[in-house]
C-alpha positions as CSV (number, residue, x, y, z in Angstrom):
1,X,13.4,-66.0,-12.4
2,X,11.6,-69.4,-13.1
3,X,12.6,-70.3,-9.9
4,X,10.9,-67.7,-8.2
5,X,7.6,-68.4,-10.2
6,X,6.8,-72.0,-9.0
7,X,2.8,-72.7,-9.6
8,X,3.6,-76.7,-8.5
9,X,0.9,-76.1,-5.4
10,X,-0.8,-73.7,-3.7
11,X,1.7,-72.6,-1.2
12,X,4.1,-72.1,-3.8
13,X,1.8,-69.7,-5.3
14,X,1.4,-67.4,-2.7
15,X,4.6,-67.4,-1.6
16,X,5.2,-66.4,-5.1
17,X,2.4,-63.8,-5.2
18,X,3.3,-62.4,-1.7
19,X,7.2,-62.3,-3.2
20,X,5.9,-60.6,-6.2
21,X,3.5,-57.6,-4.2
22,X,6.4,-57.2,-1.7
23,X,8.7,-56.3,-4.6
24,X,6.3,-54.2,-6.0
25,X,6.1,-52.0,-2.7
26,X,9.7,-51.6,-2.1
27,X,9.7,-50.2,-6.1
28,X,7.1,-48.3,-5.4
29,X,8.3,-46.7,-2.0
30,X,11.5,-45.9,-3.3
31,X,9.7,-44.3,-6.4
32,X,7.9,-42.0,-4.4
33,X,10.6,-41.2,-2.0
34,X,12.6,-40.0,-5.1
35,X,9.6,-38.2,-6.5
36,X,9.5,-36.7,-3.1
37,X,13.1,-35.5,-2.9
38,X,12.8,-34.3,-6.5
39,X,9.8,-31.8,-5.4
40,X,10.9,-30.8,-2.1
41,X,13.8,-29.6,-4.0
42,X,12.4,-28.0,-6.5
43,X,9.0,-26.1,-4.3
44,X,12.5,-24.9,-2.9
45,X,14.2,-23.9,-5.4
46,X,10.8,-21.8,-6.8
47,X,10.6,-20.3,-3.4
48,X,14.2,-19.5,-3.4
49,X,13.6,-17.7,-6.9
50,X,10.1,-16.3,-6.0
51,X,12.0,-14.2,-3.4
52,X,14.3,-13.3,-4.8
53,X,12.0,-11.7,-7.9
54,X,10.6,-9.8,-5.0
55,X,13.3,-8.0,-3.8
56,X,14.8,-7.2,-7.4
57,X,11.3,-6.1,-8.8
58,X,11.3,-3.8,-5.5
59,X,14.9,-2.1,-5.8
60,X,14.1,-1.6,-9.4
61,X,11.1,0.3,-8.4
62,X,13.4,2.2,-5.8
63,X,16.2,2.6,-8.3
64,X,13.8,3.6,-11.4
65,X,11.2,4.7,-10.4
66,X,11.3,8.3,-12.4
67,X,11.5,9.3,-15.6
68,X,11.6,13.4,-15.0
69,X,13.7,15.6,-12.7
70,X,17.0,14.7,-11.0
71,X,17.8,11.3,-11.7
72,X,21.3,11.0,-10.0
73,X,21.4,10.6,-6.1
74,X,23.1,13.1,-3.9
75,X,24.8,11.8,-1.1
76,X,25.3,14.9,1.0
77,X,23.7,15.3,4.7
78,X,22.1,18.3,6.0
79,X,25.4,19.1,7.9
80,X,27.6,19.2,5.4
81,X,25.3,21.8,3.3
82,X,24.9,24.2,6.6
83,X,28.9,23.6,6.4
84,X,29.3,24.9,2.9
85,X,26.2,27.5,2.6
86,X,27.2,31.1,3.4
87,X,23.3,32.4,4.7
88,X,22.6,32.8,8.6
89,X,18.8,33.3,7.9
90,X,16.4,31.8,9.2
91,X,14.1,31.0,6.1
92,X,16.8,30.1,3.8
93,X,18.1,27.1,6.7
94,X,14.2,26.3,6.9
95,X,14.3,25.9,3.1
96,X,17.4,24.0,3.2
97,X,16.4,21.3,5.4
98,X,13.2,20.5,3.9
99,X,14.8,19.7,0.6
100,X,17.6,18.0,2.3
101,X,14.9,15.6,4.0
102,X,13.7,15.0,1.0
103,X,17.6,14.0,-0.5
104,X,17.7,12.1,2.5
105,X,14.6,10.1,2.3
106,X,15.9,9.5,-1.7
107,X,19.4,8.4,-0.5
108,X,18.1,6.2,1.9
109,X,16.1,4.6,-0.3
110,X,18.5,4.0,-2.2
111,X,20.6,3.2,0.0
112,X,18.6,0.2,0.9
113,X,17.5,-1.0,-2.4
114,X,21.9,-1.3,-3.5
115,X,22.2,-3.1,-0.4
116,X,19.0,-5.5,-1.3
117,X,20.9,-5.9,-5.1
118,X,24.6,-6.3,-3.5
119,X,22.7,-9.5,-1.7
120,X,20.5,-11.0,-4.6
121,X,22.1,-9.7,-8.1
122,X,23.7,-11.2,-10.5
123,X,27.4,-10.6,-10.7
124,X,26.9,-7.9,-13.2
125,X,24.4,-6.3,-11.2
126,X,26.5,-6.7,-8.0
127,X,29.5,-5.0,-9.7
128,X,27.0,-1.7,-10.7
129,X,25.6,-1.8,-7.2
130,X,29.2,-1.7,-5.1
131,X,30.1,0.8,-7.4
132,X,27.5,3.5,-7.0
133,X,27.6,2.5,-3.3
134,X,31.4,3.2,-3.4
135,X,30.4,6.6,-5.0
136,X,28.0,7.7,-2.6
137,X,31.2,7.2,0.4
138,X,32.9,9.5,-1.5
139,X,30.4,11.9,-1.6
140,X,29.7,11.9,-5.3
141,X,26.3,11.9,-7.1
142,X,25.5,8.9,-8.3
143,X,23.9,7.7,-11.8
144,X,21.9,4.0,-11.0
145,X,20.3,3.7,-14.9
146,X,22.9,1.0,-15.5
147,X,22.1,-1.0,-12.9
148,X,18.2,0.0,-13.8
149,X,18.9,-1.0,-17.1
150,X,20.4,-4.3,-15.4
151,X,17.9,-5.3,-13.2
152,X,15.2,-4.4,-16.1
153,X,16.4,-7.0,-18.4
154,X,17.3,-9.6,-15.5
155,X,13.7,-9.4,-14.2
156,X,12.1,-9.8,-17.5
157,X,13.9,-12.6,-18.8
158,X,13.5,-14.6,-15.5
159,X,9.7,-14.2,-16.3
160,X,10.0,-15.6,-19.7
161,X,9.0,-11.8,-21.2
162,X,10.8,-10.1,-24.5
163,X,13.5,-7.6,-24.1
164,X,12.1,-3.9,-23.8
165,X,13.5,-2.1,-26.5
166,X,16.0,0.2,-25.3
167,X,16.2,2.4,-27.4
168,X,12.3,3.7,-26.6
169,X,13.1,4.3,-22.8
170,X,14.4,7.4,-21.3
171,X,16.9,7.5,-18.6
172,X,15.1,6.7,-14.9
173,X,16.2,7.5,-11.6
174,X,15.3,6.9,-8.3
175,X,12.1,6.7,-6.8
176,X,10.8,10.5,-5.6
177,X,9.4,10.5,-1.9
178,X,7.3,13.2,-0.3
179,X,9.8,14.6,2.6
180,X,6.6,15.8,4.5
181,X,4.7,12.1,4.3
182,X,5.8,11.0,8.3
183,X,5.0,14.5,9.8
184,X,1.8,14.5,8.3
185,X,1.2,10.8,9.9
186,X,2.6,12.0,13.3
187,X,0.5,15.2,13.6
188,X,-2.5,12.9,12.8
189,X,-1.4,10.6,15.3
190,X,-1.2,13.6,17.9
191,X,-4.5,14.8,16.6
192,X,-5.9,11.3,17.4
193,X,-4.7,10.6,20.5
194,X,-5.6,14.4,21.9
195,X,-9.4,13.3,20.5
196,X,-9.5,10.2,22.5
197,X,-8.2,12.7,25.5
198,X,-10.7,14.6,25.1
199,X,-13.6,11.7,25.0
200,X,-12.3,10.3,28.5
201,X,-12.5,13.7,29.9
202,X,-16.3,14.1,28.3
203,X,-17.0,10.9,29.9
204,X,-15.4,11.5,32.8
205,X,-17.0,14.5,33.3
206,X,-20.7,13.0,32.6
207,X,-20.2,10.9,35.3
208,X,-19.2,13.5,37.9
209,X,-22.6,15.6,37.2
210,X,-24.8,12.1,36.7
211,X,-23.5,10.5,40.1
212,X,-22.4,13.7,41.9
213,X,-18.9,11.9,43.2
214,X,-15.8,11.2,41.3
215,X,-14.8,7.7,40.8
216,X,-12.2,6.3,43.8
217,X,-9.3,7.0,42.6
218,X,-7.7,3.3,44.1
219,X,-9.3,1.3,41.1
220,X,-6.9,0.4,38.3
């Protein structure tokens, strides 16, 4: 070291000062290329467990989302209910399909949000999910508050919140959907699109009686 810090004459000295900064600098830069790698890794890593907060918090929204009414999911399709129903009328099939759209709507739902847990959970959680998943291939109603009860604690704890007591919360099941929600959006849709019909054929026809000749019907 005293070697390297030789003050005999000026060109010793800044060799030794340029020595000295250029040492400094390669500390320096491989300082911040750690601190660089270190945060890098950890945005990362937040990201990664951001996301992943997401799609818990929205499959226990799917798988909890009621407190009242059914709380298991039914797994059967429309067809198999025509199968095992006795009645030929036409009202009581009507009947029967809207409340299986509605089963369906829940089951896919569901459906989805076990799928989004099989992929994301925690083994625990993973374990509950393939299990009411297995359930629902056989054809068997299905109870998810376990895996509510699961994801509940899971989510909470990740954001640094005390446990809900669990004694205080009733059973919840999944989310209820209104079965009639997409016809209403497509008869709106209908009703929109035969309004802007009926403008062009307003404007269309204003232009008849204000120029007396129909446009050429060559231009695109």
């Amino acid at each position: 070291m005293r070697s390297m810090l030789d003050f005999s004459s000026w060109s010793t000295v800044l060799t030794t000062l340029v020595s000295l900064i250029v040492v400094s600098l390669v500390f320096v830069g491989i300082r911040l290329v750690f601190m660089q790698t270190f945060q890098r890794r950890r945005e990362r890593e937040n990201r990664q467990i951001n996301e992943r907060l997401k799609v818990l918090i929205a499959a226990y929204k799917t798988l909890g989302g009621s407190f009242t009414g059914v709380l298991s999911v039914d797994p059967a399709h429309l067809r198999d209910q025509r199968r095992d129903t006795d009645t030929e009328e036409r009202g009581d099939i009507d009947a029967l399909a809207s409340a299986s759209e509605r089963r369906r709507r829940i089951r896919d739902a569901v459906e989805a949000a076990l799928s989004d847990v099989i992929l994301l959970g925690t083994e625990e959680q993973v374990r509950l999910a393939a299990q009411a998943a297995n359930e629902m291939v056989a054809g068997r109603n299905v109870e998810v508050a376990p895996l509510v009860i699961s994801l509940r604690d899971f989510i909470r704890q990740a954001l640094d919140l005390t446990p809900a007591p669990a004694d205080l919360i009733p059973n919840q099941g999944p989310l209820r959907v209104n079965a009639g929600g997409t016809g209403a959006r497509r008869g709106g849709g209908a009703e929109a699109r035969g309004g802007r019909g009926g403008g062009g054929g307003a404007m269309g026809g204003g232009g008849t009686a204000m120029g007396g000749v129909s446009p050429p019907s060559d231009i695109s």
